[in-house]
C-alpha positions in Angstrom: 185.2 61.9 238.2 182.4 60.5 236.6 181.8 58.6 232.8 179.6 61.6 232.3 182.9 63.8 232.0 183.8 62.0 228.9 180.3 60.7 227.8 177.2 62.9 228.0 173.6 61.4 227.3 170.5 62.5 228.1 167.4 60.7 227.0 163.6 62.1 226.9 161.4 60.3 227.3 157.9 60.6 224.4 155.1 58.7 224.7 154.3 57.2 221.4 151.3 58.9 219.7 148.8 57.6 217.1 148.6 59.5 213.9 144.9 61.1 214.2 143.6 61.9 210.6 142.3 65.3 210.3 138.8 66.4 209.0 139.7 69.6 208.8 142.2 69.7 205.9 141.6 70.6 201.9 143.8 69.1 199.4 143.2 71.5 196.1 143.9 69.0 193.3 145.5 70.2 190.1 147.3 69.1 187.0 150.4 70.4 185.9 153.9 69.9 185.0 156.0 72.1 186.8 154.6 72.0 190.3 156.0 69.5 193.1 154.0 66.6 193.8 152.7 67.9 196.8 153.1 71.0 199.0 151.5 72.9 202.0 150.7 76.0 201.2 150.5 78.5 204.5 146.9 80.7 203.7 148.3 83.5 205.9 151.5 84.0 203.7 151.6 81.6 200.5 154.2 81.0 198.2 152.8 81.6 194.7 155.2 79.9 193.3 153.2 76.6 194.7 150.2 77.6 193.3 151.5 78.4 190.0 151.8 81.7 189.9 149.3 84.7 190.4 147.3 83.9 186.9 146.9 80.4 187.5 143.4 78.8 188.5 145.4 77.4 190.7 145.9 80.2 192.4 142.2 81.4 191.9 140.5 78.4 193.7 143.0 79.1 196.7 142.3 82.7 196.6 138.5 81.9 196.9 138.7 79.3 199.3 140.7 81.5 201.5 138.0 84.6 201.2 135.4 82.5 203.3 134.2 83.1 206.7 136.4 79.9 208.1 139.7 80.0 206.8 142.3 76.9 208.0 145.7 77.8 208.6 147.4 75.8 205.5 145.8 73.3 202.5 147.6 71.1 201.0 148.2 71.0 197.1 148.2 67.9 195.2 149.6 68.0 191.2 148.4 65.3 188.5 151.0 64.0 185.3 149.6 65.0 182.0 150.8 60.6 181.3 148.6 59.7 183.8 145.2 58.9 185.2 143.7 60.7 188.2 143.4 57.4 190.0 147.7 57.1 189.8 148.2 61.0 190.3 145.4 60.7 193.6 147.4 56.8 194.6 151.0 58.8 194.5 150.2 62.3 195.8 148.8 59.8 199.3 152.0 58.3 199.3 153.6 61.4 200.1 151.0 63.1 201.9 147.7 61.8 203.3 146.8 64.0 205.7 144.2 65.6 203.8 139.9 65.0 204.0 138.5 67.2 201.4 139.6 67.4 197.8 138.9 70.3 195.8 139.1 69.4 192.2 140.9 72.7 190.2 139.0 71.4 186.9 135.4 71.9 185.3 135.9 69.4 182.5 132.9 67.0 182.5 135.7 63.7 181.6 137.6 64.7 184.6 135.0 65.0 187.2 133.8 61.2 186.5 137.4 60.2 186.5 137.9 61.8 189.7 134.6 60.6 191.6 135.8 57.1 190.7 139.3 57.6 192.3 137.4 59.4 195.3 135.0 56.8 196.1 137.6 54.2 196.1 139.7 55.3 198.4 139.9 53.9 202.1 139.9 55.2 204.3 136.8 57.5 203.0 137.2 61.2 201.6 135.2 64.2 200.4 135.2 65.4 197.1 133.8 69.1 195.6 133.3 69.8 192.1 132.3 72.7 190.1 130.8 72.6 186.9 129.8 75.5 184.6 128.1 73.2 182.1 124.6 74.5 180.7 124.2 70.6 179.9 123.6 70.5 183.6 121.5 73.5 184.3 119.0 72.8 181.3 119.1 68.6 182.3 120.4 67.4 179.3 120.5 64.2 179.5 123.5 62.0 181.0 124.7 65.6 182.1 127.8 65.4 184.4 125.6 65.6 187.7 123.0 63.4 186.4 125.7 60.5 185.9 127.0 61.3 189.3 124.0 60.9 190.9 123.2 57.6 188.9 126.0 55.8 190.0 124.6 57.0 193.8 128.2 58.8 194.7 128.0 59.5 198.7 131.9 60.9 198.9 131.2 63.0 196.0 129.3 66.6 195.8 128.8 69.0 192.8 127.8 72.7 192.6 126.8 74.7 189.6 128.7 77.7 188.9 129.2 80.1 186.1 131.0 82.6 188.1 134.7 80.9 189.7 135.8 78.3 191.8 132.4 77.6 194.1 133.3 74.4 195.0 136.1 76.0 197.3 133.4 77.8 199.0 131.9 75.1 200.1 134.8 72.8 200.7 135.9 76.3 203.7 133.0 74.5 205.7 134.9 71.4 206.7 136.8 73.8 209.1 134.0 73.5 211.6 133.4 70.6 213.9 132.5 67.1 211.8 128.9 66.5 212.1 128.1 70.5 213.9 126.7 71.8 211.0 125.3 71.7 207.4 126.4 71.9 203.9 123.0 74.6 203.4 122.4 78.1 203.6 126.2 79.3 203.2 127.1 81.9 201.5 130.6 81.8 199.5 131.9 84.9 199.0 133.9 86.0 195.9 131.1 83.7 193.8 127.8 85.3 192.0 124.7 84.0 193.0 123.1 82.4 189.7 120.1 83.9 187.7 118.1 80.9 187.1 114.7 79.7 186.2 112.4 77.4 188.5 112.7 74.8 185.8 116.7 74.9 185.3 116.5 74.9 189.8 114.4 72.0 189.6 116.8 70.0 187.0 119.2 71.3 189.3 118.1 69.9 192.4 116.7 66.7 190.6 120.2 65.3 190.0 121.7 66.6 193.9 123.3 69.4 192.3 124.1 72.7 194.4 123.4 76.2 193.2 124.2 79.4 195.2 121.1 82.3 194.7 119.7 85.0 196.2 116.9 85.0 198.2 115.4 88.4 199.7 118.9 90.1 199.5 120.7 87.3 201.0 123.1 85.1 199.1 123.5 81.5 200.1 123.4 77.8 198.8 119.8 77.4 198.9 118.1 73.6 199.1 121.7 72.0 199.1 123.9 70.2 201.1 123.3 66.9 199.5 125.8 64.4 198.0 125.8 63.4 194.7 124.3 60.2 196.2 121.6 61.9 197.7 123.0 61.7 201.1 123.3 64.9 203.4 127.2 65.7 203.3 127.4 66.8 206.9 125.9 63.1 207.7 128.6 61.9 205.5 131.5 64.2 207.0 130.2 63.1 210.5 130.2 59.6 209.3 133.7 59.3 208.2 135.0 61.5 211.2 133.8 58.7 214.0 134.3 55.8 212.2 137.9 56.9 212.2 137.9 57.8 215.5 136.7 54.8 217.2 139.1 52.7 214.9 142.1 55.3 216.2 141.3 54.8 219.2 140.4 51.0 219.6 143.5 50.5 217.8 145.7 52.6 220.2 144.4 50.7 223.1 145.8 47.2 221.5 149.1 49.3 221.3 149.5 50.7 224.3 148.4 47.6 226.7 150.2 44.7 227.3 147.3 42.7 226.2 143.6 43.3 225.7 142.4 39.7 227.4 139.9 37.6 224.9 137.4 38.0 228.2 134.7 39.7 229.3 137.3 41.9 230.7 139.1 42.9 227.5 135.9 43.3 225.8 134.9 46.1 228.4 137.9 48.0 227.4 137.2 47.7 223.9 133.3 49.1 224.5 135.0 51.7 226.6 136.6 53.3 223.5 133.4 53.2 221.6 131.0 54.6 224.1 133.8 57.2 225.0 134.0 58.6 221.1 130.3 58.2 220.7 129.9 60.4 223.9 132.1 63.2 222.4 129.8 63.0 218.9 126.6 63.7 220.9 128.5 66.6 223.0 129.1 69.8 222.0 130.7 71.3 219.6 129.7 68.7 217.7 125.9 67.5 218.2 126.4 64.8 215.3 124.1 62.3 217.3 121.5 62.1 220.1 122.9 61.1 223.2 120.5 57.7 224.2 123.0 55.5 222.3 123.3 51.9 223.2 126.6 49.6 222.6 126.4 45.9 222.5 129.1 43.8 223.8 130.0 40.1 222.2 129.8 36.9 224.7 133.8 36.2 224.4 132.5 32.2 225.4 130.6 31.8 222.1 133.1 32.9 219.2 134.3 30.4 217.1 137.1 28.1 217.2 138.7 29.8 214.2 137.9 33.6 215.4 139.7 32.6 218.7 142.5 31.0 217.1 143.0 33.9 215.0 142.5 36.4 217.8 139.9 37.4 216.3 136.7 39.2 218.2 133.6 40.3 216.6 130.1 41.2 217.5 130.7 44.9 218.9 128.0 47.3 217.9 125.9 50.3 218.7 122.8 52.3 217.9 122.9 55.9 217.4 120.4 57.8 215.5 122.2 61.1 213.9 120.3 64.9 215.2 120.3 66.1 211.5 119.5 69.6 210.9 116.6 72.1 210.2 116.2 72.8 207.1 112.5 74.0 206.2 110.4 75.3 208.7 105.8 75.2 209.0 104.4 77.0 210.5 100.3 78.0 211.0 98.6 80.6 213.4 95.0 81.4 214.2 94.1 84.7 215.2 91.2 85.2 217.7 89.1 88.5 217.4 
């Protein structure tokens, strides 16, 4: 007989993993009453209940995000108090779940957009957000238009598209399903949305304040000269951005977890250079192509910190250079023919 007659344990043993935040994933952002706080909505079989009900826009931005080409297996759905400010509803729907990248605001009311890109750009770590608007303010650049204040305050985690026709901002938020950095923000088309009928002068206002239009060029509908931030940055730089700046921390972090010590030595700072080369590799490697691959990192002399930074445990002075690939946009080209 053994104490397992009369006791029976069994232990498995799991190695500890690191929470890896996901670039992939599309809160839809919403204010109502009645709906939970937060839910995850499955795209192959939804509850409609979470959305709202079938005649909610709601339930319209999710059916037109999940019409697009790339489609991601479940979004999460985040619900704002009529008491209070977007900046509380955004703070307590991330207390529940934060798992999401992309917002997708469910509103085309100038007052809430600001509100929002304020809560957005605040946030930490860093987020990107997609509006719609529908406002003829901003197609005839009226002046201190919703895009035009937008791009005035130089928002880089915020993007805008003009749309009379539905939700077009989930359209563009479907792209974040494809590798961080592997692709850009221009020449999609988002199906379910009417390309615009505009003139050159409303596409210039347009373009002048970073705003995105979907038209139709030569039979083929697609976001034409956009992919630009509010701030006037390209979004896919910014997506890429965000993505390995949270790697390398996840990763440099991990390694102070899981050893029994990173050394304040030459040593130690090898390992920590190791992390950072190893996630800059995999940005300049397929399937993501977000930089070139002649990056250099710099390691800090561990001999020459300060008397407070070592006392503190502190080590600074990593870096690295890495110049983005970017993407093709508009193309020149000139031919002579010889007789």
């Amino acid at each position: 007989m053994t104490i397992r007659n009369y006791v029976d344990v069994q232990i498995t043993l799991e190695s500890a993993q690191l929470a890896a935040r996901g670039f992939n994933t599309v809160m839809l952002l919403f204010e109502d009453e009645a709906l939970d706080r937060t839910a995850i909505v499955s795209t192959s079989d939804p509850d409609d209940a979470l959305l709202g009900g079938t005649s909610s826009e709601l339930y319209a931005a999710f059916q037109t995000l999940t019409s697009q080409e790339l489609v991601p297996p479940e979004v999460v759905v985040g619900v704002k108090r009529d008491a209070e400010t977007w900046a509380e509803a955004l703070s307590t729907i991330r207390e529940e779940n934060d798992s999401w990248y992309g917002i997708l605001p469910v509103t085309k009311v100038a007052s809430d957009i600001t509100d929002i890109a304020v809560a957005v750009e605040a946030i930490q770590p860093q987020r990107q957000c997609f509006f719609v608007t529908d406002s003829s303010d901003v197609l005839d650049g009226v002046a201190s238009n919703v895009a035009e204040t937008l791009a005035n305050e130089g928002y880089q985690n915020s993007n805008i598209i003009y749309s009379s026709d539905g939700w077009a901002n989930a359209g563009l938020a479907s792209q974040l399903g494809r590798a961080p950095g592997s692709f850009t923000f221009n020449f999609k088309e988002i199906r379910g949305v009417a390309p615009e009928d505009i003139t050159a002068t409303q596409k210039q206002n347009l373009l002048d304040n970073n705003c995105q239009v979907q038209l139709e060029v030569k039979g083929l509908k697609r976001t034409f000269n956009s992919g630009m931030t509010c701030g006037g940055e390209w979004i896919d730089i910014m997506h890429g951005v965000d993505w390995l700046t949270a790697r390398i921390s996840e990763d440099v972090f991990a390694l102070e977890c899981t050893q029994p010590k990173v050394p304040y030595t030459l040593e130690g700072a090898v390992l920590i250079d190791s992390e950072i080369k190893k996630n800059l590799a995999v940005a300049s490697d397929e399937p993501h192509n977000f930089i070139k691959d002649n990056f250099e990192t710099t390691i800090p002399n561990t001999n020459t910190q300060s008397a407070a930074n070592r006392g503190e445990r502190k080590l600074e002075g990593f870096q690295f250079e890495a110049e983005p690939t970017g993407a093709t946009h508009f193309v020149k080209i000139r031919g002579n023919l010889v007789i």
